[in-house]
SERO-4910 file (N, C-alpha, C, O; in steps of 0.05 Angstrom, whole numbers):
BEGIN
 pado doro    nc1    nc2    nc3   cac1   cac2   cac3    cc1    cc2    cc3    oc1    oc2    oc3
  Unk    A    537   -968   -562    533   -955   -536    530   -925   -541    547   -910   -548
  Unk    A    507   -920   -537    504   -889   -534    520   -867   -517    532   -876   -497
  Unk    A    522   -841   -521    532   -818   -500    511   -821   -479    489   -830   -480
  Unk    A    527   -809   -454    513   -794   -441    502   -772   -452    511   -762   -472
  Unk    A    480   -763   -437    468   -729   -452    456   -717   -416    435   -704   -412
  Unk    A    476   -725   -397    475   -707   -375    501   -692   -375    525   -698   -377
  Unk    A    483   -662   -370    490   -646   -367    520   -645   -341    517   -653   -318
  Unk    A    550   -632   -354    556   -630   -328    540   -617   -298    521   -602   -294
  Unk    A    559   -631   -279    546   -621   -250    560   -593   -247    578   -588   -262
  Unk    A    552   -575   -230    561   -551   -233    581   -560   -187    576   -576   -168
  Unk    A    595   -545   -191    601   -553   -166    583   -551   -140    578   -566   -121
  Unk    A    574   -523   -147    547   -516   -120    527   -544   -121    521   -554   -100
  Unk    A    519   -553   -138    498   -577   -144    512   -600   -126    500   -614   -110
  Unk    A    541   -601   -134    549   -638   -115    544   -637    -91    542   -658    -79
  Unk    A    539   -607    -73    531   -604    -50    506   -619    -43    503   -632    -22
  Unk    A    486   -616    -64    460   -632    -52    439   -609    -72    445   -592    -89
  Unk    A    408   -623    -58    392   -615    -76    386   -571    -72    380   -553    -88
  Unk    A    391   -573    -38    385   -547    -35    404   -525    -42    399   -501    -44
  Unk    A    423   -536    -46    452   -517    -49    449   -497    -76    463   -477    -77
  Unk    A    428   -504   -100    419   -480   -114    397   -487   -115    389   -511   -118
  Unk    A    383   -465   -113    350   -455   -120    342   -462   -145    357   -457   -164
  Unk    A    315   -476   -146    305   -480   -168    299   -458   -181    307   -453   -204
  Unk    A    282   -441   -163    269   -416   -174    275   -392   -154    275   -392   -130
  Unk    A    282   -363   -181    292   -339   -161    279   -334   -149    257   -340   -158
  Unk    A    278   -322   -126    265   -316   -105    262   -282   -113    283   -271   -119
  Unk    A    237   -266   -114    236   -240   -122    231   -228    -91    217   -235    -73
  Unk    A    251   -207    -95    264   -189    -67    233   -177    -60    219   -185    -79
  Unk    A    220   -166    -46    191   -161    -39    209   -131    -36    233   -131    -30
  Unk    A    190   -102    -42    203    -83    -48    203    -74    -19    191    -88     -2
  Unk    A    213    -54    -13    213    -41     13    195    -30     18    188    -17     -2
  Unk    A    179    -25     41    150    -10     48    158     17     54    171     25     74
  Unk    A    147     36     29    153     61     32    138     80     57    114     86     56
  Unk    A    153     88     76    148    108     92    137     80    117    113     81    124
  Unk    A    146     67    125    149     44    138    135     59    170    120     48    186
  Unk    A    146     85    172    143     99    206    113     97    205    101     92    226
  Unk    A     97    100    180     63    107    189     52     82    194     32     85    207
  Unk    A     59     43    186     49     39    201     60     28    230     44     22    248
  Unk    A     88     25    232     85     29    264     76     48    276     74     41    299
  Unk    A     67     74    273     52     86    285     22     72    284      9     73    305
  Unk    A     12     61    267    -19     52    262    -14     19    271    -22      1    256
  Unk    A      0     14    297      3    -14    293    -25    -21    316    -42    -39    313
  Unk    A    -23     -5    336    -38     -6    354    -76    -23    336    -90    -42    343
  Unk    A    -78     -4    310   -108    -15    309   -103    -34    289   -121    -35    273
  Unk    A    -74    -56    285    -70    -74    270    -82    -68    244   -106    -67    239
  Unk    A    -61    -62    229    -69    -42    204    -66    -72    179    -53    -92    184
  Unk    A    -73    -69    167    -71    -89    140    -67    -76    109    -82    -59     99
  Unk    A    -46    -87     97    -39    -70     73    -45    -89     48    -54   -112     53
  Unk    A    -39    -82     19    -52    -98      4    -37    -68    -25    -36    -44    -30
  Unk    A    -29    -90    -33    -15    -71    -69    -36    -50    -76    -58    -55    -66
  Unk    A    -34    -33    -87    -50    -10    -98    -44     10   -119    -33     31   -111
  Unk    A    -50      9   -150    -37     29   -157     -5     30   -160      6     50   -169
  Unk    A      8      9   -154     39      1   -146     56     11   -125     80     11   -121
  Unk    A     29     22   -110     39     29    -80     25     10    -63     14    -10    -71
  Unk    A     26     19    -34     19      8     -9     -8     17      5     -9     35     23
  Unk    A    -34      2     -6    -51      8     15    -60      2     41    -70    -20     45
  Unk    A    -58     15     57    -68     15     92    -88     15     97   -103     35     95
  Unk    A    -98    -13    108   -135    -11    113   -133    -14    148   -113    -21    162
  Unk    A   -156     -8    156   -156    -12    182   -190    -28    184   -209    -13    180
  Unk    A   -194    -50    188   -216    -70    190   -225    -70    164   -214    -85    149
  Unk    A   -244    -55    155   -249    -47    123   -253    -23    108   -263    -20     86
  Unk    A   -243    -10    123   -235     17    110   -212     22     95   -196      8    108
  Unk    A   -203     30     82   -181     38     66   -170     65     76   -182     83     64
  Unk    A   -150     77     95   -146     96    102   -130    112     87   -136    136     82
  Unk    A    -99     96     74    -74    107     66    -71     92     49    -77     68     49
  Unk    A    -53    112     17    -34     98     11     -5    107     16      3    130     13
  Unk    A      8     88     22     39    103     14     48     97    -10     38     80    -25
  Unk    A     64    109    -14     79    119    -42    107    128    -43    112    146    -27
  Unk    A    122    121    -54    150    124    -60    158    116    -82    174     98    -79
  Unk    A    154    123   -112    163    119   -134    193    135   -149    204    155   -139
  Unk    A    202    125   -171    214    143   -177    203    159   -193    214    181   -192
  Unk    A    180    157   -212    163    158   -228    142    178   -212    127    170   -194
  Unk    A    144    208   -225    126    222   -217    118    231   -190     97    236   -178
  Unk    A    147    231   -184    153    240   -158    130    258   -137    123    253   -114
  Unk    A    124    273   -147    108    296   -146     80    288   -125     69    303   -109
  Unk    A     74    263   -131     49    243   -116     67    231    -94     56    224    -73
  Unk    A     97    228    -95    106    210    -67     95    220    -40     93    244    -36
  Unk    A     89    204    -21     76    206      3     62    191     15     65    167     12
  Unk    A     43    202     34     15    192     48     -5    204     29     -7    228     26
  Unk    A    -22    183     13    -53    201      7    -77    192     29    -79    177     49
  Unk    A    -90    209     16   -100    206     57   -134    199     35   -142    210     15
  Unk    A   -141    186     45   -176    173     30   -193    183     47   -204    173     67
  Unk    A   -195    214     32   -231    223     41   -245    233     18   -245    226     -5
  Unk    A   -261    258     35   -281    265     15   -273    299      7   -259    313     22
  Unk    A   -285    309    -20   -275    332    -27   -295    349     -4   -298    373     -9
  Unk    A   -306    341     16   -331    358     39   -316    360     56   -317    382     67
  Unk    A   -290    337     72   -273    353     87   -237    369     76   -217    377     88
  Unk    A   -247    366     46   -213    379     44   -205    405     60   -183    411     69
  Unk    A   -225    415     61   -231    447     73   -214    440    108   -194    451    116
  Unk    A   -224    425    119   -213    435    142   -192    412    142   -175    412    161
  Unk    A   -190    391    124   -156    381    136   -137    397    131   -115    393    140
  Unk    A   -141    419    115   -130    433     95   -117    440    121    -94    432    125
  Unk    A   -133    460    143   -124    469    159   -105    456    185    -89    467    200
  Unk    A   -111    434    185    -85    418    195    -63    416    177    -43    413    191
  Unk    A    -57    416    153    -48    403    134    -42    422    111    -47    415     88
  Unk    A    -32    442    117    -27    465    100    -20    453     69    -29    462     48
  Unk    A     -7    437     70      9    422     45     -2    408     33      6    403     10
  Unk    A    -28    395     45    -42    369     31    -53    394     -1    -56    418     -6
  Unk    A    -56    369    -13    -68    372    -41    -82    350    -53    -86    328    -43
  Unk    A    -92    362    -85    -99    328   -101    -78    313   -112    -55    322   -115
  Unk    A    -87    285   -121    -60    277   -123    -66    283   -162    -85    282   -177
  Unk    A    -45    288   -163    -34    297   -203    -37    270   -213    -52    270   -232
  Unk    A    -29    250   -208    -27    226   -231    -49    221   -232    -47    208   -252
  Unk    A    -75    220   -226   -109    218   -240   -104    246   -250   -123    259   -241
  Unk    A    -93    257   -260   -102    283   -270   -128    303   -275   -131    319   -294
  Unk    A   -143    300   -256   -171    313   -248   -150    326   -229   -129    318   -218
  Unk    A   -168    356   -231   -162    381   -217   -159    379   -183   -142    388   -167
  Unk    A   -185    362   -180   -189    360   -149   -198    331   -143   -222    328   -146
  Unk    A   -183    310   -134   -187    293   -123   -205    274   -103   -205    293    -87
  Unk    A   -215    260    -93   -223    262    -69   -193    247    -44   -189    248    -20
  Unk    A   -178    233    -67   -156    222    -50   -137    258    -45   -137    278    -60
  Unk    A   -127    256    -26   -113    281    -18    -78    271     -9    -74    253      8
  Unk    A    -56    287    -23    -33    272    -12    -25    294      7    -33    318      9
  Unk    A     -3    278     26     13    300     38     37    290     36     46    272     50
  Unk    A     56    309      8     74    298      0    102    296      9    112    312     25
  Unk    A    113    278      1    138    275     13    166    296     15    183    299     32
  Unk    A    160    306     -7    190    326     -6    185    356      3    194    378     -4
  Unk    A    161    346     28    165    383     43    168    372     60    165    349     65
  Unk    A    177    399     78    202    406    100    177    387    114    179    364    105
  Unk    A    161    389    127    144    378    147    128    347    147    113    338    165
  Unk    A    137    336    119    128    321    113    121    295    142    100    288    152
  Unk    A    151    288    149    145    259    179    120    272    195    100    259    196
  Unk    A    122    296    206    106    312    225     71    300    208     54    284    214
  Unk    A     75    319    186     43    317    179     29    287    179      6    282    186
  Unk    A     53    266    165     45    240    171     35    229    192     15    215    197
  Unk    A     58    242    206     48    221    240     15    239    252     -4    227    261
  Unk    A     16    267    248     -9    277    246    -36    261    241    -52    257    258
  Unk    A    -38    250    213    -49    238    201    -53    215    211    -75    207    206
  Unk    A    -39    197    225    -34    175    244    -44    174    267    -48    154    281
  Unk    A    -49    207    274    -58    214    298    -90    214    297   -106    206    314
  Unk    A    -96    225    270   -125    224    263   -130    197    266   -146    190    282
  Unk    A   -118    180    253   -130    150    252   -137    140    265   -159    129    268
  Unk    A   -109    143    284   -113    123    309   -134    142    329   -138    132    351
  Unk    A   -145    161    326   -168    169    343   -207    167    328   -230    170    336
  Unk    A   -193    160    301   -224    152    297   -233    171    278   -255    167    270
  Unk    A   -218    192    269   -229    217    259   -244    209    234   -227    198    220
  Unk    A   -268    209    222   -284    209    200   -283    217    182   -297    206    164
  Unk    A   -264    242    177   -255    252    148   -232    234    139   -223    242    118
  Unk    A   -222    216    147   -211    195    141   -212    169    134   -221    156    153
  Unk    A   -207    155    114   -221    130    106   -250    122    104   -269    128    119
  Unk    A   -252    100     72   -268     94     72   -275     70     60   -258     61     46
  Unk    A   -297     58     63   -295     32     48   -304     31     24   -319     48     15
  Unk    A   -294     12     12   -297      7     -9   -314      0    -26   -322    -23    -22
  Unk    A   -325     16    -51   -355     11    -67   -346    -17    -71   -323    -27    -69
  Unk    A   -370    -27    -77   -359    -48   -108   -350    -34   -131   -354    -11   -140
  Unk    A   -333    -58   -138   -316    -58   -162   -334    -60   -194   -350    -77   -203
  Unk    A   -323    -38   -207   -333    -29   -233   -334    -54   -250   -323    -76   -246
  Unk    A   -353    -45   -276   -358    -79   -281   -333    -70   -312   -326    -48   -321
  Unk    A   -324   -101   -320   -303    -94   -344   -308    -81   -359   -327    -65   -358
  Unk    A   -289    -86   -380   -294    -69   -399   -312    -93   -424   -319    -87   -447
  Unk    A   -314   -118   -413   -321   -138   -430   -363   -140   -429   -380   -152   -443
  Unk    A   -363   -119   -401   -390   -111   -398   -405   -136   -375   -430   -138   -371
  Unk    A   -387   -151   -363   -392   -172   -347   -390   -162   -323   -368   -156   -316
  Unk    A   -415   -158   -303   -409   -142   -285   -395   -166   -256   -393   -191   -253
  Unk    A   -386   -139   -239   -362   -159   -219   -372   -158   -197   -383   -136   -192
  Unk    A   -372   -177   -177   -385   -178   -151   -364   -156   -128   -340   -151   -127
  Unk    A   -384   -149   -112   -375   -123    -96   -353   -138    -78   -358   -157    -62
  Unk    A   -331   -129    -84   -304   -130    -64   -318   -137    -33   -339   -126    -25
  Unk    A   -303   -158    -16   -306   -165      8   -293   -166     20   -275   -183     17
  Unk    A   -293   -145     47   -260   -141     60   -244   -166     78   -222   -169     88
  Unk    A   -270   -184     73   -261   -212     89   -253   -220     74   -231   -228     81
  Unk    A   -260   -228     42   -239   -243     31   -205   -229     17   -185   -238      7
  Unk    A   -213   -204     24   -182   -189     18   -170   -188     40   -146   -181     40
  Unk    A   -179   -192     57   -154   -187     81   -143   -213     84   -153   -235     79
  Unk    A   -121   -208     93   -103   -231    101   -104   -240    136   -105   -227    156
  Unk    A   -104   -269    131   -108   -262    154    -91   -256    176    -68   -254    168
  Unk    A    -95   -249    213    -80   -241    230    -61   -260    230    -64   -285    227
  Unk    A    -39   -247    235    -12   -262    243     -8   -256    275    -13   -235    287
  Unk    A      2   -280    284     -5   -275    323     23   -258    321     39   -268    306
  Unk    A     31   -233    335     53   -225    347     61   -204    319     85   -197    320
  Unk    A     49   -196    300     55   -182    280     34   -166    271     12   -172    262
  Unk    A     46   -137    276     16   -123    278      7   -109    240    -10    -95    230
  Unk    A     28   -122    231     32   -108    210     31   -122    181     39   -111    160
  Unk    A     16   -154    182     10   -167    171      1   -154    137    -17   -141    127
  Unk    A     33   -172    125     33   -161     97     20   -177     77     22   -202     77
  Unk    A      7   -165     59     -6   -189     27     11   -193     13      6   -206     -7
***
């Protein structure tokens, strides 16, 4: 007569099959600077990983990312997706905006308005203010996507198949 070769039961297990998890469940990280899009909920904003932050599209534009790392702090914030033709006058709303440092080019066309100045919530919701009114130096859509490095070129990104779709009663529908 042979052994058994089962494993003892652990006591959580005699409960039943649900009483432990097969597989860990990974914590989904916290959405940094969470206030910009309930402010942007009104035009049902859609977000999607970026960079290992949070991008904010609004239909198919790409407006925002947020950012909150610990890693190179210096970029934490709102970057705001325009062009280096209006830095000039957001500037002037936006005394603080700049390029962002981690592409390390001098001048960007992404522009942040970073987190650890005094005015930072204000200039955000600012920026929120632009959105939600339509302003044009803000957001844009997206080229197609560069071809590899294997020289196989890649079909142009489609905001219909990246968006997720609407969730009824949730304006804030996450990927």
């Amino acid at each position: 007569m042979s052994k058994s070769r089962r494993k003892p039961v652990a006591a959580s297990q005699e409960i039943g099959p649900l009483a432990v998890a097969p597989f860990a469940v990974q914590q989904r990280k916290a959405t940094p600077h969470e206030f910009v899009l309930d402010a942007l909920a009104p035009l049902s904003p859609w977000t999607r990983p970026m960079f290992g932050c949070l991008a904010v599209y609004v239909e198919e534009k790409i407006m925002l990312i947020l950012r909150d790392k610990p890693t190179q702090a210096a970029d934490n914030g709102v970057w705001l997706a325009t062009t280096e033709e209006h830095h000039q006058s957001l500037r002037q709303e936006f005394p603080n905006m700049r390029s962002i440092q981690v592409f390390g080019k001098k001048v960007t066309d992404w522009q942040v308005l970073p987190a650890d100045t005094k005015d930072f919530e204000e200039a955000a919701m600012r920026a929120c203010e632009l959105v939600l009114a339509g302003d044009p130096r803000i957001g844009k859509v997206p080229g197609a996507r560069r071809a590899s490095r294997s020289g196989a070129k890649l079909a142009p990104r489609s905001p219909q198949r990246a968006k997720p779709p609407k969730m009824a009663g949730n304006a804030r529908a996450r990927s």
